[in-house]
Every structure is written in structure tokens, then in C-alpha cells.
C-alpha positions as CSV (number, residue, x, y, z in Angstrom):
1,X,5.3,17.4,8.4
2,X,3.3,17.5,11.7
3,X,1.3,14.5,10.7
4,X,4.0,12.3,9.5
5,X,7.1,10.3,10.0
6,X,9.4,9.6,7.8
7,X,12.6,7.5,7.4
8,X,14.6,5.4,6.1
9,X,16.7,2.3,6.9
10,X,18.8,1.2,3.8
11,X,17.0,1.4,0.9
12,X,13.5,1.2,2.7
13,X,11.7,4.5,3.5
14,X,9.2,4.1,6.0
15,X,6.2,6.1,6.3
16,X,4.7,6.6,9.6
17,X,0.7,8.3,9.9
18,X,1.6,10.3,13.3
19,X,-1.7,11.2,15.0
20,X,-2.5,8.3,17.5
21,X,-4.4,10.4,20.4
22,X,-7.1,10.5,17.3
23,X,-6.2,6.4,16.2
24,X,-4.5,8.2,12.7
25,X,-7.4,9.5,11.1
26,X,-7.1,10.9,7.8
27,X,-7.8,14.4,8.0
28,X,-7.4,17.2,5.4
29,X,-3.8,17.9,7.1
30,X,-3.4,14.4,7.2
31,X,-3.7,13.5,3.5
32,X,-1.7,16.9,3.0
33,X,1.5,15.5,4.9
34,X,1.0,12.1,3.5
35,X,0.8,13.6,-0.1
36,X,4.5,15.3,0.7
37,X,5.7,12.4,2.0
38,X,5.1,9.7,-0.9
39,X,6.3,12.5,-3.3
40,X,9.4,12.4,-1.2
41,X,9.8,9.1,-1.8
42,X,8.9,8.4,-5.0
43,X,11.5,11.4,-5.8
44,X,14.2,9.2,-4.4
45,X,15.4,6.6,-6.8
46,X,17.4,4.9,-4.3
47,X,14.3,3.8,-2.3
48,X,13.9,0.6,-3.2
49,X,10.6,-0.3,-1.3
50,X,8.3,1.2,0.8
51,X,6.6,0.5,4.1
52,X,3.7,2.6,5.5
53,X,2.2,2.0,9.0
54,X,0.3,3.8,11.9
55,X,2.2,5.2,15.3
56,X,1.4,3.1,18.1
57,X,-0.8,-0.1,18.4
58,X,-4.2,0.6,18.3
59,X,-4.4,1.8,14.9
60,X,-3.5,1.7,11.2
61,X,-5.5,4.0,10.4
62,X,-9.5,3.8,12.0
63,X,-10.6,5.8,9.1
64,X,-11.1,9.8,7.4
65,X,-11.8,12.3,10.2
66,X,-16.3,12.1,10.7
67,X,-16.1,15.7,12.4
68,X,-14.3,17.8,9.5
69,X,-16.0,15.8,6.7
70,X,-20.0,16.2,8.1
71,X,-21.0,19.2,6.9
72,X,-19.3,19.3,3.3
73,X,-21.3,19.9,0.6
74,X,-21.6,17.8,-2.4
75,X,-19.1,19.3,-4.5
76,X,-16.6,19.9,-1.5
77,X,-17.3,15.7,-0.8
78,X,-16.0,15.7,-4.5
79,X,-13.0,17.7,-3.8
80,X,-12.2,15.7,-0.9
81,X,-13.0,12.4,-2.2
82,X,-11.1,13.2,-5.6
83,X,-7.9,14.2,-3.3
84,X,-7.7,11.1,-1.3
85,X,-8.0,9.3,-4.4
86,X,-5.1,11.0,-6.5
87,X,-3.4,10.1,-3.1
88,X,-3.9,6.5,-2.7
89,X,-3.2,6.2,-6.9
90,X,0.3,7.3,-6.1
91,X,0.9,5.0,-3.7
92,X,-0.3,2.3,-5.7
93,X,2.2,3.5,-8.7
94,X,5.0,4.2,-6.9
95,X,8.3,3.1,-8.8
96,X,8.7,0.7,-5.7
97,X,6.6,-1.9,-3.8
98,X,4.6,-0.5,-0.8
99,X,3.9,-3.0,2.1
100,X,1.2,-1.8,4.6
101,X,2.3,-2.7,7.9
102,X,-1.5,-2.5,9.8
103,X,-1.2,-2.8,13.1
104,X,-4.7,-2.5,15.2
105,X,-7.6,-0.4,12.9
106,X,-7.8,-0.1,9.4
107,X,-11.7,1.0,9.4
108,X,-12.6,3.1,6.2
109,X,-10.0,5.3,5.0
110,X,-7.7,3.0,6.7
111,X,-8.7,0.0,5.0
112,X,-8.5,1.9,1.3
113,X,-4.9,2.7,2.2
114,X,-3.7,-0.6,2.9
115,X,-5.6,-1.8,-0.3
116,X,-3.5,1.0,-2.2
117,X,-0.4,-0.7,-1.0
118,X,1.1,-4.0,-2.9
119,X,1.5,-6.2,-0.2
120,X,-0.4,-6.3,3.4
121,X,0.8,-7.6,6.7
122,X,-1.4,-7.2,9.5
123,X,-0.5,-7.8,13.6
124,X,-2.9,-10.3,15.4
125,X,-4.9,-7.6,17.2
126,X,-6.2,-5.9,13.4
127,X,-9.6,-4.7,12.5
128,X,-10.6,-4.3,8.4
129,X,-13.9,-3.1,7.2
130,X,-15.7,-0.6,5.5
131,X,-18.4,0.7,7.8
132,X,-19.3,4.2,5.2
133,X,-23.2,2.7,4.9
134,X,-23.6,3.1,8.7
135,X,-22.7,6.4,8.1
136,X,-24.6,7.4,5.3
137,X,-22.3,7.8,2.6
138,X,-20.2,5.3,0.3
139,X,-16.4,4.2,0.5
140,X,-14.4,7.4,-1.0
141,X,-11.2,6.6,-1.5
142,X,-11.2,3.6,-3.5
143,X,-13.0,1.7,-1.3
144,X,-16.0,0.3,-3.5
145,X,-12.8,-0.6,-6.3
146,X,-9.7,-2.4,-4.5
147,X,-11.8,-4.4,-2.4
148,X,-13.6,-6.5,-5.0
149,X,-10.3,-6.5,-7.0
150,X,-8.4,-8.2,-4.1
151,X,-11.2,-10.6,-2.7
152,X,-14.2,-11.9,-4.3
153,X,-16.8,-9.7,-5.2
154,X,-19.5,-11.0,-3.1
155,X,-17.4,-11.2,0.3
156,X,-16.3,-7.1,-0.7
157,X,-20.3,-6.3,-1.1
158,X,-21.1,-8.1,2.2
159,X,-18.1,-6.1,3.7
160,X,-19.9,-2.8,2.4
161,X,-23.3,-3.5,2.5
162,X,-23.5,-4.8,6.3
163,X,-20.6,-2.0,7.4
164,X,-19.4,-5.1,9.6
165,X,-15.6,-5.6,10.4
166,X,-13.3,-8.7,10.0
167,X,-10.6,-9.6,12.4
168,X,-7.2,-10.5,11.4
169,X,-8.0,-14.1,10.6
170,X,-10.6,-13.3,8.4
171,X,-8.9,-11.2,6.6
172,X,-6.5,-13.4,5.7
173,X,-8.6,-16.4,5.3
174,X,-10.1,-13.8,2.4
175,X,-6.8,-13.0,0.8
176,X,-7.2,-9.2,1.7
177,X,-3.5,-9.5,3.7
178,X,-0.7,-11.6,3.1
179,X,0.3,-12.2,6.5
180,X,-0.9,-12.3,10.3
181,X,1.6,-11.9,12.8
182,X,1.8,-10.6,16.7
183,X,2.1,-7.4,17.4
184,X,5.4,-7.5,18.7
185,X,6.7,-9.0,15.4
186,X,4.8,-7.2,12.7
187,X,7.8,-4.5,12.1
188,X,10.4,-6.7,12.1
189,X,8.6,-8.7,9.8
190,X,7.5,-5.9,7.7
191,X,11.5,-4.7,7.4
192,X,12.4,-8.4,7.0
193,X,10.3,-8.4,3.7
194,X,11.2,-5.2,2.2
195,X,14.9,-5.6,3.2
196,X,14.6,-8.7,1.3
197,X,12.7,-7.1,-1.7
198,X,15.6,-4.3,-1.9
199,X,18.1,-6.6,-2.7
200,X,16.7,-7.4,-5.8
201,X,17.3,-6.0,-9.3
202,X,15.4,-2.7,-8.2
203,X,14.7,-1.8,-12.1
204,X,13.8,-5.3,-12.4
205,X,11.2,-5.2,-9.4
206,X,9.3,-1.9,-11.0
207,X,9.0,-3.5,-14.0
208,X,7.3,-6.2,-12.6
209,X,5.0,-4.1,-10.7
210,X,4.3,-1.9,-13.4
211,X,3.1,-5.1,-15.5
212,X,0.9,-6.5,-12.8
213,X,-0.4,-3.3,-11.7
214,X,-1.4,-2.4,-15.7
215,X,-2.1,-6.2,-16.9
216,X,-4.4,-6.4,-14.3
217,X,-6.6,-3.8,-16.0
218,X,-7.1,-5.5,-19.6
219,X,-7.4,-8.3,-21.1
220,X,-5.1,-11.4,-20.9
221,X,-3.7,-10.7,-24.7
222,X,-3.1,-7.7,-24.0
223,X,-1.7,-8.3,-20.7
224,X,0.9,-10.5,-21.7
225,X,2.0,-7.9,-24.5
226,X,2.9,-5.5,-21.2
227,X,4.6,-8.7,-19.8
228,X,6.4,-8.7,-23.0
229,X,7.8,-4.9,-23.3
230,X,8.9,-4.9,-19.3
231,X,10.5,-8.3,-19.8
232,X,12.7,-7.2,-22.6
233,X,13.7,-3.3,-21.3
234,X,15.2,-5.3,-18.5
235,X,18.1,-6.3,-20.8
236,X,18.7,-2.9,-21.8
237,X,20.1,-2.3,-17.9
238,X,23.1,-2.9,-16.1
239,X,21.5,-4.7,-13.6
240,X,20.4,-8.0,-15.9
241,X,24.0,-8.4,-17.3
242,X,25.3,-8.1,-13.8
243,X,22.5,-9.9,-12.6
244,X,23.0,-12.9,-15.3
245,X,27.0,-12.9,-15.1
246,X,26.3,-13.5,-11.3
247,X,24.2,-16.9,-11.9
248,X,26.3,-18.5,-14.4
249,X,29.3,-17.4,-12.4
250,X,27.8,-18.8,-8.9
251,X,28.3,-15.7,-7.6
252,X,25.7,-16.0,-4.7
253,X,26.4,-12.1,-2.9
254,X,25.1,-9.5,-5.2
255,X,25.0,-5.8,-4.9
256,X,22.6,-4.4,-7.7
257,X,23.0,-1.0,-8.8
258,X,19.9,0.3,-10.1
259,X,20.7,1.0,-13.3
């Protein structure tokens, strides 16, 4: 993969867009390398949580790539728009949590990827917005969707509508990232987090995603049925007996083993 790092510390693979002279955009090979490495992690069972960032400190990502995207036509927009969109739905249903580490622009594209990720921590010095209408097009990859899912619908349609960007501050202040932090802190943060997320039950952890992640989509009946099924295959795993024996036992050091 020329466009991408990745690694892994522990049980944490990290996911690194690698094409700062051009602040990350997402272009066609992009997306392609980005595509191989989620499947690569989602394929490995003993990654526990995810963290995707940007190379340097300028950018996240500022956003798809204008020059290779102006002249498709409508039904090559579809193709392109439909891609980035199968990619981002991945991400949000990986097996593990994903925590966006943005650091500096996340303009466009940018901004729909950290929305596809569960959890958003952003250094002091980052940019959000959705400037497509400026451009003459819509958000395409999920864009119009996660935003007025994750904040209010009427601050997601000012966001769109004007094409204006929010710093940092604002971005929390609107519940679009969890977390501001300075630069020089954002990755040890960001590891921090998902370090600390790892040593949980790992099954138990999916489960709960899967349940927010689908509950969120229906009604709140219905929802707490899901609630209800992920709740109780927990106890047909390892990991909840162990888990269990540990608390009634004091045991305060555990060592989960995903199964």
C-alpha cells in the first residue's frame, strides 16, 4: 500500500492516510489502499480497536481529490460516490471500535471519515466542515447522513448549506468530537484510549457496538430487543465467566481472551 500505513501496537492497529504533500486527500488510489487496509484489520480477530489518523500535522484528511473527481460524469459520480460509501460503512461496522485521531483538516471527505469512526478526538489546531455546496455538488460519502445523526439537525444543515468550517472548539462544543487536545498530545491520547478499550471483554465490546450501531436505526422497542440478544450471547463466551469469576473474586488484573 503506497497510500497507507499500517500497524499495530498490542492489540490496536493503527491506520495511517500517507499522502501529506497533497494534506491526505482521498483519491481513487487512496480509497483503494484504505479499502485493503480496513479489510486487513477487520480480518484480524485479535485487533481489538482501531485508530485511523492522517501523516503529519496539517491534515486529517482536507477532503476527496477536486482534480480527478471534476470531469466525471454522472454515473462515474455514482460509482465513485457508491465506493467511498461501502468504504466508510466498513469502518463504521468493524468488529472493533474505530477512534479517529484528526489532527489539522478534516474538510469534506475528511470530515465523513471521522464521522464513520465511533469515537473522535481532534488536536487543537483542527478544521471540520463540509464545504461540497461551494463546489457545486453535495456531501458523497455520508456526509448529508452522519452529521445530522451526531449533532442536531439544524447546526448539520448550517454546516452544509453555508460550506463554512468549525474550529476545534466548535466542534466539540456541538458534540461532533469527544475530545480536544494539543497537537503534541493527540496520539498519546488516542493510544491511551484504545489501549484502555482493548483490555476489555473484546466480544463484549462488539456486542455493544453492534447494539448501538443497529438500535440507533429503529425504534426504541425494538432497540432494546437488540440490547436484549447482545446482552445474553455474552454469557455464552469465555470471557463473561472469566470476566464475572474475576469481580466476585477481587481479582483486579485481567487478561481477557476473546472468546
Amino acid at each position: 500500500m503506497e497510500n497507507v500505513i499500517l500497524e499495530k501496537q498490542g492489540h490496536v492497529s493503527i491506520i495511517t492516510i500517507n499522502r501529506e504533500k497533497a494534506l491526505n486527500a482521498l483519491s481513487t488510489a487512496v480509497l483503494k489502499d484504505l479499502e485493503e487496509a480496513v479489510n486487513t484489520v477487520e480480518a484480524d480477530k485479535d485487533t481489538y480497536c482501531a485508530v485511523i489518523t492522517g501523516a503529519g500535522s496539517k491534515s486529517f484528511v482536507a477532503g476527496a481529490d477536486i482534480a480527478e473527481m471534476k470531469d466525471k460524469t454522472v454515473e462515474e459520480a455514482a460509482e465513485y460516490g457508491a465506493y467511498g460509501n461501502k468504504i466508510f460503512r466498513m469502518i463504521e461496522t468493524m468488529h472493533c471500535p474505530v477512534i479517529a485521531a484528526v489532527n489539522g483538516f478534516a474538510l469534506g471527505g475528511g470530515c465523513e471519515l471521522a464521522m464513520s469512526c465511533d469515537i473522535r478526538v481532534a488536536s487543537e489546531n483542527a478544521v471540520f466542515g463540509q464545504p461540497e455546496v461551494g463546489l457545486g455538488i453535495t456531501p458523497g460519502f455520508g456526509g448529508t447522513q452522519r452529521l445530522a445523526r451526531l449533532v442536531p439537525a439544524g447546526i448539520a444543515k448550517e454546516m452544509i448549506f453555508t460550506a463554512r468550517n468549525i474550529k476545534a472548539d466548535k466542534a466539540l462544543a456541538i458534540g461532533l468530537v469527544n475530545n480536544v487536545v494539543p497537537a503534541e498530545e493527540l496520539m498519546p491520547t488516542v493510544l491511551k484510549m484504545a489501549k484502555g478499550i482493548a483490555k476489555n471483554a473484546p466480544i463484549a465490546v462488539a456486542y455493544a457496538k453492534k447494539a448501538i450501531n443497529n438500535g440507533l436505526q429503529t425504534d426504541i422497542d425494538s432497540a432494546i430487543e437488540i440490547e436484549v440478544k447482545e446482552f445474553s450471547s455474552c454469557f455464552a463466551t469465555e470471557d463473561q465467566t472469566y470476566g464475572m469469576e474475576c469481580f466476585v473474586n477481587k481479582v483486579k488484573e485481567k487478561e481477557f481472551k476473546n472468546k
